[in-house]
C-alpha positions in Angstrom: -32.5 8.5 42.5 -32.2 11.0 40.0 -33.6 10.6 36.5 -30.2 10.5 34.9 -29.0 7.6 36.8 -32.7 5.4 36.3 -32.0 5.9 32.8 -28.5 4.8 33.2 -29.6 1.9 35.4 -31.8 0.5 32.8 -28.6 1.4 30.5 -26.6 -0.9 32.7 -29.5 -3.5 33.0 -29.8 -4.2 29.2 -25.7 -4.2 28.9 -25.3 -6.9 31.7 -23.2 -9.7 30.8 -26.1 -12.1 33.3 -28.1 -11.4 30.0 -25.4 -12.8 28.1 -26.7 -14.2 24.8 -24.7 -16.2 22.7 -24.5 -14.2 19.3 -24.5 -16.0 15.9 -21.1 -16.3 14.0 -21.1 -14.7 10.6 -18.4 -14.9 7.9 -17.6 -11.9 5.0 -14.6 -11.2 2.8 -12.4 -7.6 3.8 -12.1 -5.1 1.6 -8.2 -5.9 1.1 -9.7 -8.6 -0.9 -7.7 -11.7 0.2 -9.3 -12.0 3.8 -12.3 -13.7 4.8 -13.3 -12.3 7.9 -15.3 -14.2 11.3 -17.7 -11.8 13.1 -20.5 -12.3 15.7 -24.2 -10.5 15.1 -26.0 -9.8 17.7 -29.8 -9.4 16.8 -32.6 -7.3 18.3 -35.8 -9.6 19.3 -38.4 -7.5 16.8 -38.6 -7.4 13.1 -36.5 -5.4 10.9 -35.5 -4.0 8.9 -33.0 -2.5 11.8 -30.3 0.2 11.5 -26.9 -1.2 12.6 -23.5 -0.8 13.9 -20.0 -2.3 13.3 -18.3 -2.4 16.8 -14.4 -2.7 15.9 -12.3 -4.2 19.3 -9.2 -2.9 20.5 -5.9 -4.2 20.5 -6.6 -7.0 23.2 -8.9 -8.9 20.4 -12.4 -9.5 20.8 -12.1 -12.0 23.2 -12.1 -12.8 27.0 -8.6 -12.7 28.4 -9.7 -15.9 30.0 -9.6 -17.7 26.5 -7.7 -15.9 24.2 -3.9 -17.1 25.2 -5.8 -20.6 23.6 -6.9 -19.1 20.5 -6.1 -20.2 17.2 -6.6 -19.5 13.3 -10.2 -18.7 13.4 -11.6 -19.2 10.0 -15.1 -20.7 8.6 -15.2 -24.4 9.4 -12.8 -24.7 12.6 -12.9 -25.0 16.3 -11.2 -22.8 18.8 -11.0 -21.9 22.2 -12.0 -18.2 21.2 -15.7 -18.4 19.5 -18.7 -16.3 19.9 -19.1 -17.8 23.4 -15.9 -16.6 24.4 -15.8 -12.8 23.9 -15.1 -10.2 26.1 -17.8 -8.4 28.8 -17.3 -5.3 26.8 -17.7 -6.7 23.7 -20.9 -8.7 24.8 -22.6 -5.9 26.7 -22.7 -3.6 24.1 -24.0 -6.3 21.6 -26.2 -6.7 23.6 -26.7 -2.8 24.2 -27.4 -2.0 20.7 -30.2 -5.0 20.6 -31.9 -4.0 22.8 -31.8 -0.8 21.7 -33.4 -2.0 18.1 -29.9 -2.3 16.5 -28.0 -5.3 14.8 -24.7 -5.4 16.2 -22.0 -7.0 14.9 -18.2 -7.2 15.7 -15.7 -8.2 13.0 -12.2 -10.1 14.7 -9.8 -8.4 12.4 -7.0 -10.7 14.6 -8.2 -14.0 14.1 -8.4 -15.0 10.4 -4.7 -13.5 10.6 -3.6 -16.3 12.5 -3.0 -13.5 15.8 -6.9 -14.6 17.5 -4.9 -14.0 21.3 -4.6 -10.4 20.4 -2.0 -8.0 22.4 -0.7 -7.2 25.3 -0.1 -3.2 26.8 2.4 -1.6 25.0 3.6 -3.3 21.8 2.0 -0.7 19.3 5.6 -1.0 17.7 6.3 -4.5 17.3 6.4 -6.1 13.7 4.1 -9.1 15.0 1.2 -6.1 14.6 2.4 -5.2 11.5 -0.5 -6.7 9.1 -3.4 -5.7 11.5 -2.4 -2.1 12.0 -5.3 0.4 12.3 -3.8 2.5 9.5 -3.7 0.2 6.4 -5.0 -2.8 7.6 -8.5 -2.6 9.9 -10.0 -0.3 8.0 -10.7 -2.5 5.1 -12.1 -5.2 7.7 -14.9 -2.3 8.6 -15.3 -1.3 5.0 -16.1 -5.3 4.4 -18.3 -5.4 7.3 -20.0 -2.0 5.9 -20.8 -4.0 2.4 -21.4 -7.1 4.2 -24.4 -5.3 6.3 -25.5 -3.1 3.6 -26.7 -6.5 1.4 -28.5 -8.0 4.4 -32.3 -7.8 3.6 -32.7 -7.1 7.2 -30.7 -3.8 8.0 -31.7 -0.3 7.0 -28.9 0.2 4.5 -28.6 4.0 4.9 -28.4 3.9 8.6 -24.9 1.6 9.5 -23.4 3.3 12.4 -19.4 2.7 13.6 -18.0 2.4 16.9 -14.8 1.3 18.1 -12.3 1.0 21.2 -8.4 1.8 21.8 -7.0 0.3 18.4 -10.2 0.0 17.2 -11.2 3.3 17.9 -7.9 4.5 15.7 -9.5 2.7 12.6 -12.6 4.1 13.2 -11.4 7.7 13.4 -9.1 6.7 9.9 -12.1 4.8 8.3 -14.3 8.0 8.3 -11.6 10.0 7.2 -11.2 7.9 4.8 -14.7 8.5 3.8 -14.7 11.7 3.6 -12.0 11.8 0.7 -13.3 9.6 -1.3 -16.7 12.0 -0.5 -18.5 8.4 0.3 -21.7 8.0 2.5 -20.9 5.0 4.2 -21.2 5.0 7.9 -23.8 7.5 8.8 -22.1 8.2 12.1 -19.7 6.9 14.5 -18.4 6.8 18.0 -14.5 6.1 18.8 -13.8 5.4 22.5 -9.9 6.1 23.6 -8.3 6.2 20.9 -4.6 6.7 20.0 -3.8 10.3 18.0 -0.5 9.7 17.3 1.3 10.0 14.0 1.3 5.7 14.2 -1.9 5.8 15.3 -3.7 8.0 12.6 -3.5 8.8 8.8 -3.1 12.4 8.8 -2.8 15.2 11.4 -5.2 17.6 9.7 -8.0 15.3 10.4 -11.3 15.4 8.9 -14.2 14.1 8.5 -17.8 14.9 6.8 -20.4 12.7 9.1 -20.7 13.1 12.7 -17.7 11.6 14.8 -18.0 12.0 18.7 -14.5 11.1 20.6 -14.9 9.9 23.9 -11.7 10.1 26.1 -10.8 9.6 30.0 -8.4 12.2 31.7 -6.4 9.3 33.2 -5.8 7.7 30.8 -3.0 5.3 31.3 -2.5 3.5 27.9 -3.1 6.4 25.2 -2.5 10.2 25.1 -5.8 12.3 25.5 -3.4 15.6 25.1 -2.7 14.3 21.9 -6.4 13.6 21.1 -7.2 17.1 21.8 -4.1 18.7 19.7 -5.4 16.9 16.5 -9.0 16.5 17.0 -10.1 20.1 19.0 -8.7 22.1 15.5 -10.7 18.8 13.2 -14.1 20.3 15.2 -14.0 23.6 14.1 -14.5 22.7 9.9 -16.5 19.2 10.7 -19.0 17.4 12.6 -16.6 16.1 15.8 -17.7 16.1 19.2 -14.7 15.3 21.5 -15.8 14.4 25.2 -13.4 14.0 28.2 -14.2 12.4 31.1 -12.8 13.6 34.8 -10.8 10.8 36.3 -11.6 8.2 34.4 -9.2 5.3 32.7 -8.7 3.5 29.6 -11.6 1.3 29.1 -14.3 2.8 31.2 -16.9 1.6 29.9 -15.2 -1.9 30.2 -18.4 -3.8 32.9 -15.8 -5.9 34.6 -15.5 -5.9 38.6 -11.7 -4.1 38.0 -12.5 -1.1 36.0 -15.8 -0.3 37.9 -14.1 0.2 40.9 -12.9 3.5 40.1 -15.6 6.0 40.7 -14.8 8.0 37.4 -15.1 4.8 35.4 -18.6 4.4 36.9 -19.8 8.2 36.1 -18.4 7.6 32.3 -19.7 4.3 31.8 -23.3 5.9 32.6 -23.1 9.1 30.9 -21.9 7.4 27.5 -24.4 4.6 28.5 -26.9 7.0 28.2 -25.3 8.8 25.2 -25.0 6.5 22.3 -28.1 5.4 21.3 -29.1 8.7 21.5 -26.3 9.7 19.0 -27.2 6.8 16.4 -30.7 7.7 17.3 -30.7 11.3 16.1 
């Protein structure tokens, strides 16, 4: 075994949903003012203060297709079927990734609170019903509040609040630091966007910027978003700021995604190591 893959084994040890850990369930207002958001912190076992990361989910929701067709209005106070006990194996393993890794972790639902906790299904980027949680306008604001929200906990190294996101999520995240860098903020310190859509729905501008350190992670076959398009907005963004784009050789939408189904596929596997073994290192530096 080479040294690259022991260090992505223990990668793929600390992220195994068999660790699974229940995270606690938080509650903070968005920046839009009007919405109070649910979102689940994960915590590392030693004592802070901690640098942290916002983990933004995709279009699916943050949780487990096994539960979310029952969700409801998730709001401070009421039950349903979609909880922190019900989220996704992505979602979970890299909670449970960034503990382990010394981080606090926590992932905002930006669906839920807006009454649309079941999330969506492949292809219905245009339809109305996504309207008031689009990645443009919308989300955004939800990691802005989280930002805040982290930034006044006693326990989190307010300079070092890190961004991540997938698909959808990984949109806002590429708008949020642009965003950022207009209003010449110093919010997220960093951040890490993993498929995302590039398209003129998908992002704020086309002569993208941004003034902290964004690395793009992409797969070649991908079957739900462009990565062409990625690369003709995002490869000209690299030469005036701090963007690392990364593609990855026959791999799919949601590679790092630990289920049974997407680790079949061999290029799935070699991306889930490599950026296994990448992102702590980026939040790290």
């Amino acid at each position: 075994m080479t040294l690259r893959h022991f260090l992505a084994a223990i990668a793929l040890f600390v992220a195994s949903p068999a660790l699974a850990e229940t995270p606690s369930t938080v509650y903070f207002p968005s920046a839009d003012g009007k919405t109070q958001l649910v979102g689940y912190l994960f915590m590392p076992s030693t004592p802070g203060p901690h640098p942290a990361v916002v983990m933004l989910h995709g279009r699916a929701g943050p949780y487990s297709t096994k539960y979310n067709k029952e969700c409801t209005l998730v709001t401070e106070g009421t039950t349903s079927a979609c909880n922190a006990a019900t989220l996704s194996k992505r979602h979970q393993s890299w909670g449970e990734y960034w503990a382990a890794h010394g981080f606090i972790a926590l992932l905002p639902d930006s669906f839920g609170p807006r009454g649309k906790a079941h999330g969506f299904g492949r292809h219905t980027h245009g339809e109305p019903d996504r309207d008031d949680v689009n990645e443009r306008t919308v989300r955004p604001l939800d990691a802005e509040g989280a930002l805040k929200y982290l930034q006044a906990r006693d326990d989190v190294t307010a300079q070092r609040i890190y961004l991540q996101g997938w698909s959808n999520g990984a949109s806002t995240t590429l708008n949020v630091m642009y965003r950022q860098a207009l209003a010449n903020g110093a919010g997220f310190r960093a951040a890490m966007a993993f498929y995302p859509g590039c398209g003129p729905a998908a992002l704020l501008t086309r002569d993208y910027r941004t003034t902290a350190p964004v690395t793009v992670f992409l797969g070649e076959d991908d079957e739900e978003v462009s990565p062409e398009t990625c690369h003709r907005v995002l490869d000209p963004a690299a030469k005036r700021s701090p963007i690392e784009v990364i593609e990855y050789d026959d791999a799919t939408h949601g590679f790092d995604d630990p289920g049974k189904k997407k680790q079949r596929i061999p290029g799935n596997q070699d991306a889930r190591e490599d950026v296994l073994e990448r992102a702590a290192v980026i939040f790290g530096k």
